[in-house]
Backbone as numpy.savetxt, mean C-alpha at the origin, in Angstrom:
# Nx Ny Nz CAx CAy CAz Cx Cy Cz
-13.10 -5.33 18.25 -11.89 -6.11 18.47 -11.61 -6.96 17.24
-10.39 -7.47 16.87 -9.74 -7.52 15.32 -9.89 -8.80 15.90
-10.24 -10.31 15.04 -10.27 -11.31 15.04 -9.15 -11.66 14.08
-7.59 -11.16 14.91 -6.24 -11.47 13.93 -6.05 -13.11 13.29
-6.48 -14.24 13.38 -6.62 -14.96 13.15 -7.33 -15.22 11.43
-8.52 -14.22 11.45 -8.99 -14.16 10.19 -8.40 -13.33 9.40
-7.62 -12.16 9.58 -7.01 -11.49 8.96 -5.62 -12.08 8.51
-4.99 -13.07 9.15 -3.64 -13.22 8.81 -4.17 -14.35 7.78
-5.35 -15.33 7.76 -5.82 -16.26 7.10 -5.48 -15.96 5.38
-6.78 -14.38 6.19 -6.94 -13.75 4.42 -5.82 -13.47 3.78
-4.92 -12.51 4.64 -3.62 -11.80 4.22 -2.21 -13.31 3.45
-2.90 -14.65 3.78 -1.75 -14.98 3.83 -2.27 -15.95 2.14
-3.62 -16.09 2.32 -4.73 -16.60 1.11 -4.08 -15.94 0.06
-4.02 -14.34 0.11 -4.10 -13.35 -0.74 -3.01 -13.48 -1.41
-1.51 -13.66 -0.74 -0.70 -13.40 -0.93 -0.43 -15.01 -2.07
-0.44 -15.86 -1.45 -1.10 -17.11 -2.10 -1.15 -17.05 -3.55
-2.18 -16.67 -3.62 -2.97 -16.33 -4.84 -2.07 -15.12 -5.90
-1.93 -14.44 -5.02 -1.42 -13.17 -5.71 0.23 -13.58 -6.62
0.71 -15.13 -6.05 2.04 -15.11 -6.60 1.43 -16.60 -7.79
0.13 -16.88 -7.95 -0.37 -18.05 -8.04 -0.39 -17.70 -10.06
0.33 -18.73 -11.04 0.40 -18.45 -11.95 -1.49 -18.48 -12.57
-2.21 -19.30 -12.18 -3.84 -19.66 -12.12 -4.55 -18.62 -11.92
-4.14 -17.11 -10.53 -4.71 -16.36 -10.61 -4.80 -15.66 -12.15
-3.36 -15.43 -12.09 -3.35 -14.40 -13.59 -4.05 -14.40 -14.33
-4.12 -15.80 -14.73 -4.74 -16.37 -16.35 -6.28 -16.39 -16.12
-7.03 -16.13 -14.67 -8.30 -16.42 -15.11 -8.67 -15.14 -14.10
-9.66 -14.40 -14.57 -10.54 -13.38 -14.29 -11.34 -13.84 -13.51
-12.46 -14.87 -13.61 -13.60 -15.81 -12.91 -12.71 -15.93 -11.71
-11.50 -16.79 -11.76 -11.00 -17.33 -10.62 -10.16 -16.03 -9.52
-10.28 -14.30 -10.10 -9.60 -13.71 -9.26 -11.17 -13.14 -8.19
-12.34 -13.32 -9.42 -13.17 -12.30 -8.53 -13.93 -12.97 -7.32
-13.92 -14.55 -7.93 -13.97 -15.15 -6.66 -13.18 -15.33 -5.88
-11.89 -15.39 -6.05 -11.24 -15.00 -4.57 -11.34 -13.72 -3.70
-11.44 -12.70 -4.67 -11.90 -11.33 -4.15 -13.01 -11.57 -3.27
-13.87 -11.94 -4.20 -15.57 -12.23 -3.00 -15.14 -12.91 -1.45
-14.34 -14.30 -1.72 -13.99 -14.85 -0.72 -13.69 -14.20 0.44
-12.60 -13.43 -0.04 -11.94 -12.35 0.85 -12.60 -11.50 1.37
-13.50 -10.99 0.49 -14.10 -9.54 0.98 -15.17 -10.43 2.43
-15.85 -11.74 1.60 -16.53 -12.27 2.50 -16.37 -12.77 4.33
-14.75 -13.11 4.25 -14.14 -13.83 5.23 -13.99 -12.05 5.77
-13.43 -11.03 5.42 -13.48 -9.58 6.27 -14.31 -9.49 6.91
-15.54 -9.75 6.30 -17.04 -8.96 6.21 -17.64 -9.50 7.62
-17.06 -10.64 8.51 -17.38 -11.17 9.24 -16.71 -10.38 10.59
-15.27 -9.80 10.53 -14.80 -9.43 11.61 -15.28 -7.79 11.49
-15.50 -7.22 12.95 -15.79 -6.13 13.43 -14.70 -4.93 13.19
-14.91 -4.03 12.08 -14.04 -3.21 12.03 -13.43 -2.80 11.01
-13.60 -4.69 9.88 -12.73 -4.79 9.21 -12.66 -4.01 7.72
-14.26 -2.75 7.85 -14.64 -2.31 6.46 -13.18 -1.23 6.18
-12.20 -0.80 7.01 -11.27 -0.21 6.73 -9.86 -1.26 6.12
-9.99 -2.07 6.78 -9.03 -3.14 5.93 -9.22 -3.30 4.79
-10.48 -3.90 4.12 -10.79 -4.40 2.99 -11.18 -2.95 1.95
-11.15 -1.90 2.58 -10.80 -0.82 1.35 -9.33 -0.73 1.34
-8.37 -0.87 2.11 -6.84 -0.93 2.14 -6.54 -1.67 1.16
-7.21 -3.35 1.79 -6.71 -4.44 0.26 -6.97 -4.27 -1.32
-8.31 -3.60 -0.79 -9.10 -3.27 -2.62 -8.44 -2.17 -2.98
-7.34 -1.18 -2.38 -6.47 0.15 -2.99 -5.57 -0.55 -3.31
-5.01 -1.50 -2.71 -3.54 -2.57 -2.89 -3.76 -2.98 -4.19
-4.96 -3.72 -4.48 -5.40 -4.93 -5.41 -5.68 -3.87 -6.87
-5.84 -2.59 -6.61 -6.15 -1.32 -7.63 -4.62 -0.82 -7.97
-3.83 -0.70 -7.34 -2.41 -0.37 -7.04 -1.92 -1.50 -8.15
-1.76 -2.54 -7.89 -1.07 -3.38 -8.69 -1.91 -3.58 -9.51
-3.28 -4.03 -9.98 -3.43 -3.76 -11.41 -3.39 -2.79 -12.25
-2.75 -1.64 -11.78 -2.57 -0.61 -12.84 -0.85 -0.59 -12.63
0.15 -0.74 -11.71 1.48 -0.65 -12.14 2.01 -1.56 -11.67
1.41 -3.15 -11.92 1.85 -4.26 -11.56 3.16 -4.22 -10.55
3.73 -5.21 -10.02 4.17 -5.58 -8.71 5.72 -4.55 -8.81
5.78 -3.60 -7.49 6.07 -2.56 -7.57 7.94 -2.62 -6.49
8.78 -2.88 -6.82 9.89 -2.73 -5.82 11.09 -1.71 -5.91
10.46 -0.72 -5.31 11.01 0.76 -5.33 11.86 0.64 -4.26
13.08 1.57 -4.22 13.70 1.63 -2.74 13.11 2.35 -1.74
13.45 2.16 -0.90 12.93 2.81 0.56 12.96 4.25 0.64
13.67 5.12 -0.55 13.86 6.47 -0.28 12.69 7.07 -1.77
12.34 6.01 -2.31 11.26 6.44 -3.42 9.84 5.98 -3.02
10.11 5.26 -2.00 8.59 4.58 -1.30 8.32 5.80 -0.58
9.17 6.32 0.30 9.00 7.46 1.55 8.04 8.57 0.65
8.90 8.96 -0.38 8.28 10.08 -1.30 7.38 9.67 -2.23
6.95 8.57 -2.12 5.66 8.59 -1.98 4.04 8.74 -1.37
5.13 7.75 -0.25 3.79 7.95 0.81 3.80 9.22 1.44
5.22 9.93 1.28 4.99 11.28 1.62 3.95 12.11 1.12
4.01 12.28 -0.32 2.87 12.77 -1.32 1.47 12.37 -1.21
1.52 11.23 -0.28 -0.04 10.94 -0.04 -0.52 11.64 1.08
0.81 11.30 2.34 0.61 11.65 3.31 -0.06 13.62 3.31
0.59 14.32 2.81 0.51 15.54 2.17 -1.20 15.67 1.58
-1.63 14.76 1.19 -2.72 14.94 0.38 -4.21 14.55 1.86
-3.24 13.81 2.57 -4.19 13.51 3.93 -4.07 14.42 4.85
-3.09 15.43 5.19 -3.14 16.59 5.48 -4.15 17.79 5.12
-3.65 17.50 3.64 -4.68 18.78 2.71 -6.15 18.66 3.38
-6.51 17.61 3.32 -7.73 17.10 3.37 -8.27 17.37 4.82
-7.51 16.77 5.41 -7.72 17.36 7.54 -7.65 18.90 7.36
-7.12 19.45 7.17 -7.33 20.94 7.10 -8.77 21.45 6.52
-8.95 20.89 5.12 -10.07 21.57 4.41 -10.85 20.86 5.52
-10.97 19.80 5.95 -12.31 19.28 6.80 -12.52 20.04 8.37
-11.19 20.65 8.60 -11.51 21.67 9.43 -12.16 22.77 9.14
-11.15 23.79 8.11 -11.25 24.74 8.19 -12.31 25.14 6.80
-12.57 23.92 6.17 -13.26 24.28 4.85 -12.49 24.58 4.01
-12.82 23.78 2.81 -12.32 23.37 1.08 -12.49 22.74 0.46
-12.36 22.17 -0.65 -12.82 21.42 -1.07 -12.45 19.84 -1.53
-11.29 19.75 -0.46 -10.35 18.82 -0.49 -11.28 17.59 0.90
-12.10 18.27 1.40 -12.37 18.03 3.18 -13.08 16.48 2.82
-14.06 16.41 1.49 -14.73 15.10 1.82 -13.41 13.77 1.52
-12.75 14.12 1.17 -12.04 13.26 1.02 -10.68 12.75 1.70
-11.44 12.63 3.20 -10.30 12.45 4.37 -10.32 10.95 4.50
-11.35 10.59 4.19 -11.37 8.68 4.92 -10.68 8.40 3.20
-10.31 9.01 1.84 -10.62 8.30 0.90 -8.76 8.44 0.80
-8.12 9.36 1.57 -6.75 10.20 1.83 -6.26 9.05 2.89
-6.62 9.13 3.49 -5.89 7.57 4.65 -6.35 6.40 4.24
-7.01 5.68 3.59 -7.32 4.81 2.57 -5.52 4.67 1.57
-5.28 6.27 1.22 -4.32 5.80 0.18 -2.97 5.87 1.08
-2.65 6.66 1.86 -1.67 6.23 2.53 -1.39 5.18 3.27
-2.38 3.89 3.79 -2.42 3.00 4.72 -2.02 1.95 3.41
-2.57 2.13 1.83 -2.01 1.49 1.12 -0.35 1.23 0.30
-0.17 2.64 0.72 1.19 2.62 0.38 2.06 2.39 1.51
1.91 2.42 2.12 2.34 1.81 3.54 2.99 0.06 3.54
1.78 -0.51 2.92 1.14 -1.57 2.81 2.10 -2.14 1.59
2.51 -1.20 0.80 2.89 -1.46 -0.14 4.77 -2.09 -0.17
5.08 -0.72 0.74 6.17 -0.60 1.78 7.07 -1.79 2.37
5.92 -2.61 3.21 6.14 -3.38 3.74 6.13 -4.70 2.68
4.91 -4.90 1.78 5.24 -6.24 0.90 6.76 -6.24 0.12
6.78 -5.09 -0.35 8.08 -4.76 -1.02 9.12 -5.12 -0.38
9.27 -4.57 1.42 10.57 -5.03 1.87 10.61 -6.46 1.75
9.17 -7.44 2.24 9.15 -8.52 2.34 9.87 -9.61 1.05
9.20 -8.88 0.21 9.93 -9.61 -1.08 11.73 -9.61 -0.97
12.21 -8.29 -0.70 13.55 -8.67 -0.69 13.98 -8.22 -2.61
13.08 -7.50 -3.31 13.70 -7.50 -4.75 14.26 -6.00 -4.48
14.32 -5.52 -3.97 14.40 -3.55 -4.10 15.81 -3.83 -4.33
16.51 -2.45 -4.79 17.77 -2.39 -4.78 17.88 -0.84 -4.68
19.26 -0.27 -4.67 19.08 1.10 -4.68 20.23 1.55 -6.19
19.05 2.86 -6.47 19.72 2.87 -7.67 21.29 2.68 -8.24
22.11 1.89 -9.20 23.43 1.47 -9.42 24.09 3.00 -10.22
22.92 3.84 -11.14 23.59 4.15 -12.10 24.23 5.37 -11.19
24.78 5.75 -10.25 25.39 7.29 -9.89 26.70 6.71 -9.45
27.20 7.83 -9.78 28.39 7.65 -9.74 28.17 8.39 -7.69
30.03 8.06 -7.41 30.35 8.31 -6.04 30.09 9.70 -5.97
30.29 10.75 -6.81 30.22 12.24 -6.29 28.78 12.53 -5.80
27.40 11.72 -6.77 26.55 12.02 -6.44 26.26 11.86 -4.72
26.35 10.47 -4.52 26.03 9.62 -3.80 26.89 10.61 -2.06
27.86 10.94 -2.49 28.86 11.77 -1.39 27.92 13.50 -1.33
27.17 13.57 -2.07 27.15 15.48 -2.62 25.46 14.76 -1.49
24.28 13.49 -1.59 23.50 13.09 -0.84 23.76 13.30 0.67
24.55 12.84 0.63 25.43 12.12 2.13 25.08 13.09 3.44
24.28 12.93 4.25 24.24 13.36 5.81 25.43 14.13 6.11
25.46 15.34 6.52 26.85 16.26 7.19 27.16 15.13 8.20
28.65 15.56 9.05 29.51 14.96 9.69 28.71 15.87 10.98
28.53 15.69 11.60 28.25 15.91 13.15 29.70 15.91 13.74
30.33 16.99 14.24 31.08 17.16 15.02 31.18 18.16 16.68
């Protein structure tokens, strides 16, 4: 059972930190918050799948720093993961060599997910300006009649 109380603590610590000009500048001061975090998880029952979620998040943005894609470039993403967590359920059925890597496949989709949601939260996304109307009409859902 999820002790949501410690999780929204951490989640809200993290976030904290994560916009905190102090994190940036000091290395010492991120890995101890990391420890913190991992520590305050380490206590609730369950939580070793969360805290590989946060540590894919926390891997995610230090390699393509803070990320606000629209909602139709997020999808195709997590689609492409989702796809890769498929691959993986199959080979772990049926055999391949994709199979050990089913917990490491929902790991990356639960992060982009994750990602999804901070993004809407922020409120920076936009959808792309540069197309003109033909494109945008030639996109467009048929008329249901």
């Amino acid at each position: 059972m999820w002790n949501w109380n410690c999780l929204r603590r951490t989640t809200k610590l993290s976030h904290a930190l994560r916009e905190s000009d102090d994190m940036k500048s000091s290395v010492e001061t991120t890995e101890a918050i990391e420890r913190a975090v991992d520590s305050a998880l380490a206590e609730v029952p369950g939580s070793e799948a969360v805290c590989d979620v946060l540590k894919e998040r926390r891997r995610q943005e230090a390699k393509w720093g803070e990320q606000n894609h629209d909602p139709f470039t997020y999808l195709t993403v997590l689609g492409e993961e989702y796809g890769e967590l498929c691959q993986a359920a199959l080979h772990s059925k049926f055999g391949g060599k994709a199979a050990e890597g089913l917990r490491y496949e929902a790991v990356q989709v639960a992060a982009v997910a994750l990602a999804i949601v901070e993004c809407l939260d922020r409120k920076k996304w936009s959808w792309p300006q540069n197309e003109g109307t033909e494109a945008r009409e030639r996109r467009a859902l048929p008329t249901v009649t």
